[in-house]
Structure formats: C-alpha cells, structure tokens
Phi, psi and omega in degrees: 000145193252141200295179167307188217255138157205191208260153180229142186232170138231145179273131200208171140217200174234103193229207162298114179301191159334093178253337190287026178264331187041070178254319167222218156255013188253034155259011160263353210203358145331331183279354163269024187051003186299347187274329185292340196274301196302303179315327193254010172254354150309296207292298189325306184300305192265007155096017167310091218266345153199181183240090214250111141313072194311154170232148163214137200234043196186155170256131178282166196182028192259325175274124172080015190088007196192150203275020150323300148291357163291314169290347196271310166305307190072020157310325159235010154197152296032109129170175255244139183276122128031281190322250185332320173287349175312269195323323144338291174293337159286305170326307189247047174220179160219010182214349201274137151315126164239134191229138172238169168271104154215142176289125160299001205245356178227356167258167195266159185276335192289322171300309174264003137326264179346305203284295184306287197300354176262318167303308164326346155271332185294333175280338210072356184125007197237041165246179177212154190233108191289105163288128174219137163266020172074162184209026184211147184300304193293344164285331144326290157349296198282014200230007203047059200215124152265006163190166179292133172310150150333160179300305175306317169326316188302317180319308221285336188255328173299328179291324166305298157352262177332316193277335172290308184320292166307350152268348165273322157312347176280323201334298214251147190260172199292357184219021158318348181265153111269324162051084219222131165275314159335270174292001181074009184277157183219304183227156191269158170275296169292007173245012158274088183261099149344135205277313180077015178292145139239120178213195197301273182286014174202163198197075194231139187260333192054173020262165178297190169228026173263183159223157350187104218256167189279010173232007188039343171208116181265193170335078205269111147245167193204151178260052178282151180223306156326160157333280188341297209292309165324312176287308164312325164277342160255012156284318189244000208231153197266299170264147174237123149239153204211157175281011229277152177288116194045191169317311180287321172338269213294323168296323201279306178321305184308326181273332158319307176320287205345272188329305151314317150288336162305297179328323168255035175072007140322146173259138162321317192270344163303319171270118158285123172270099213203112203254136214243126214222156175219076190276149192239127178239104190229180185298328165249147173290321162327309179293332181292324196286308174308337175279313150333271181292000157295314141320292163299344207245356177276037217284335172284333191289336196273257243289306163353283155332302210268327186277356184260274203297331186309322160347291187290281258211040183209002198028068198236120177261108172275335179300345187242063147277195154241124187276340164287335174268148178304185179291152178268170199282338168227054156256140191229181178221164134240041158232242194269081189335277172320354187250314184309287223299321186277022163262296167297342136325282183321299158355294181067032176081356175305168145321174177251288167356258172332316198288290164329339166237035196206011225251131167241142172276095173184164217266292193192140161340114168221112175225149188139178182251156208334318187251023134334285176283326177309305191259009127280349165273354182283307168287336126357304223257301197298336187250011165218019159104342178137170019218350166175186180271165123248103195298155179225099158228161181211144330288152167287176183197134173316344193267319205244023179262293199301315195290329197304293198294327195216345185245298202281269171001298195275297179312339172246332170312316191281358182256351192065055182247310168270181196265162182255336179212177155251113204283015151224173172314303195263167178266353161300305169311321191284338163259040182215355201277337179208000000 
C-alpha cells in the first residue's frame, strides 16, 4: 500500500558548487546567485515545497589549529548570508518556500523581526526562518563574546528570543491599515501596539514599524537533536529537520516530536518532520552502486571532509585525537550535542578514520535508479509516518540537480507521492495542506 502523499525540502547554502571537475564555471561565478536562481526555479517545477539555507558565521580553524582543510574544501567558506539573497530568489520563483538561518544568539530580536517581516511582504507570504543558536566559539569571536553561553543556556536565551519576536510580529493587527481618505487615517492607531518586554536577556518596547506580513508569522524551522533542542523544536517549529539513524532513528524521533508538541499543548500534525537523505542516483542500479563506491572508495578526501564539518559545527579538534582508534567516550561539545551523540552511534565503535571516510550525512541509504529510490522512500514514509525528505548535497552540481529534479522526482510524482501544484498562496498554507 502507497504511503500519503508527502513533502520535499532542500537543505542547502550558498557556497561553492562542484568545483574539481572543471566542467563548468559556476565554482568562480556563483556569488552572484544566478546558479542558485536556476536551482530553486528546478526545485519549484519538480514539486519541491521549499528551499532552506543554511548558515555559519566564522571561517573554522579549530581542526589542527588552522583553517586550512576549511579552504581547501570550501565547504562552510567561502559563503554568502542567506538573508538578503531570499528575495533574489523569491523574485524569481512564484509559489516555493524559501527559509534562511539566523542565529538567536547574534541578532537582535527587534531586527530580526523587522527583517522576516519585510521579506515576508516581499515574498508574498513564502519565507521562512531556519532558528539556530549557533554552535561555534569562533563565530562568537566576530560578535565580541570570547565563547559561546552553554549549550542549554542558549535555548534558554532563544525561547526569550521567540517570545518578542512573536510579539513583535503581533504588534500590528492584521487590519490596521485602513488608508480610509475620508477620515484621513492611512493606520488605525489603535491597532498598534507597543510590546514593553522586559525580561531576562532582552528589553524591546515596539512595536515594529513594519506592518503585519501575509503569513503574519513566518515559517519557523528548527533541528533540534538534544533533549533541550528537542522540546524547543516542538514547542516553537512549524518544520523539523533531523539526521535520525534508519528507520527505527527516523520513527522514534518523529514520535517523539509528536509527543512533545502534545505537552505542549500543540496539535501534532502541525509539525512537519523532515529526515535528510542523499540519494546517489543512477540509470541502472549498477551504474549507482558504481558511483557509491567510487565515492567510498575516496577515503582521505571523505575523512577531510567530515573533520572540516566536525570542526564547524562541533568545534572538535579531531587532530590530536589518534584516528585508528574510536572516539573516546569523554570528548564532549557545546555545540551541536544531538548531532555528536548520533555521529558516535552512527561510528559503531569504528576507527575515527574508517568511520570518518566512509561517512554519509543522511537518515538512511538510497542508492539506485530513480524508481528504485522512489519506492523506497514510499515505504519508508508508510513505515515511520510522514512528513517528508530533506535532500542533501554538499558541494551541489547541475548534474546531480537534474537527476534529482528531472529523474528522482518525475518517479515519485508518477506514485501520487509529491505535490502536483501548489493549491495556495503563502507557504505555511501549502505546507499545512496535506
């Protein structure tokens, strides 16, 4: 039996495409986003219901003392904040979600209200705002902070975050403009309000001086993987997206969230769940499996790789660990807690080596050709309940855009698996829709 109907994200930043190939010219001419316009008007056409941005605020220098494999990879610099290019990218789409990264722990909340509510008029109603609390010191550093608040802290200064914000967005009622020629009114007055939070960590009076965007709140997504980051994300997020290990991973996180947004007085079915997958796709299972091991078979470039994100985004100096051996049981983070303990899982007692160069970011194994892959994510879907994918590649490529987009796509379309249009405007309705 074929599961519902269900959702596609992409996880993404604005970094370097593909560049060791030389194939084409867009790991030089990228920062102007024309390769990024092209990815989200693919996605939009292939039934993608949004597109999400990733963020980082520090060039890393943590593994060996030195940002050397961060440049060399180019995996989290070179690149671009996010913010500003959403409207770019809304311009030139007309029904897809576009979601950015901003940190609660370096914005100011009245700002960055103000900023999502003026892309929310500017979108028409599609952005969305990926929360994050940052998870690295040296990003601290640009912010006059020589370190980051504890890990629990930080929620703890996001949930005060959240709650202004959300008020600030209140501020103004939705029908507050009158622009009445009669009476000379443009705004009603009385439908403006000033917010007056005082609390632990913020003081902001309001009201914006925006007025009252077409999703009135936009979209909030968030990853939490700790306890912490878990409650938080099923307290405030509209989407979730998370790494869980297989199948039993990805059902028992999804019920958890549930169950957690019950607590909190929440309907369940409000929150989207979206596990993060990296299908290697080719025309024959063969031709797929070769790309696989071709890939697997890369081990120093794969162990780089992986000590460069551990780096970003766990501040973990794996160099001076001994890589034959496993991680040891008291290296610990303040950064991203829920992601380490399931990287040491995933690990299985492996080498840091071995583990580390064989290593993929994704929820569960899709290798094969398009309806292949189709129909494992149809079961899936059917055995851990919903609600949808988030694709992953770092670095992307026009090739590997396409197969998704024009191969992987069209094959779950044809199952009545993805969306055929979008029946609404804004992007909370188009994601509540089914």
């Amino acid at each position: 039996m074929a599961a519902s109907p269900f959702r596609l994200g992409w996880f993404g930043n604005l970094t370097t495409p593909e560049w060791r190939t030389g194939w084409s010219t867009d790991a030089l001419n990228w920062s102007d986003a024309r390769y990024y316009i092209d990815m989200v008007r693919d996605m939009e056409r292939a039934g993608f219901d949004f597109m999400m941005l990733e963020d980082s605020l520090m060039v890393s220098d943590i593994y060996a003392g030195t940002a050397e494999l961060e440049l060399k990879h180019a995996m989290y610099a070179p690149k671009l904040d996010p913010v500003p290019v959403v409207s770019m990218l809304a311009y030139a789409t007309e029904q897809i979600g576009i979601v950015a990264t901003a940190s609660t722990t370096f914005y100011p909340p009245y700002l960055l209200a103000r900023t999502f509510s003026t892309l929310d008029h500017v979108t028409r109603g599609r952005v969305g705002w990926n929360i994050v609390t940052s998870s690295e010191d040296r990003a601290a550093q640009n912010f006059g902070m020589d370190k980051l608040p504890l890990h629990d802290k930080r929620y703890e200064i996001a949930e005060e975050f959240v709650e202004v914000v959300d008020a600030l967005w209140n501020s103004w009622d939705a029908d507050a403009i009158v622009a009445d020629p009669v009476s000379g009114y443009y705004a009603d007055h009385t439908k403006v309000r000033p917010i007056n939070h005082k609390g632990e960590h913020f003081s902001v009076r309001g009201p914006l001086n925006t007025p009252r965007s077409p999703q009135g709140r936009p979209v909030i997504c968030q990853a939490g993987a700790s306890p912490r980051g878990r409650d938080f994300a099923a307290k405030n997020a509209d989407l979730l997206l998370c790494i869980p290990n297989g199948l039993e991973g990805m059902k028992e996180y999804r019920d958890d969230i549930r169950a957690r947004a019950e607590k909190f007085g929440r309907n369940p079915d409000d929150i989207k769940v979206f596990f993060v997958v990296s299908p290697i796709i080719g025309r024959t299972m063969d031709e797929a499996l070769a790309k696989r091991d071709e890939f697997m078979a890369n081990k120093q470039k794969n162990y780089e790789a992986q000590m460069v994100h551990f780096a970003a985004i766990m501040e973990i100096d794996f160099s001076v660990l001994d890589p034959d051996k496993p991680i040891p049981d008291d290296v610990t983070t303040n950064g991203h807690q829920g992601t380490f303990e399931g990287w040491k899982q995933a690990f299985g007692g492996r080498t840091i080596k071995d583990a580390a160069s064989q290593m993929r970011v994704a929820s569960m194994e899709l290798v094969g050709t398009p309806d292949h892959i189709a129909d494992e994510m149809d079961k899936a879907m059917e055995y851990v309940g919903g609600d949808g994918f988030l694709f992953l590649a770092q670095p992307t490529s026009r090739q590997y855009i396409r197969e998704i987009t024009e191969g992987l796509c069209p094959a779950l379309r044809r199952r009545g698996l993805i969306r055929e249009k979008f029946a609404h405007k804004t992007f909370r309705e188009n994601l509540s829709s089914f």
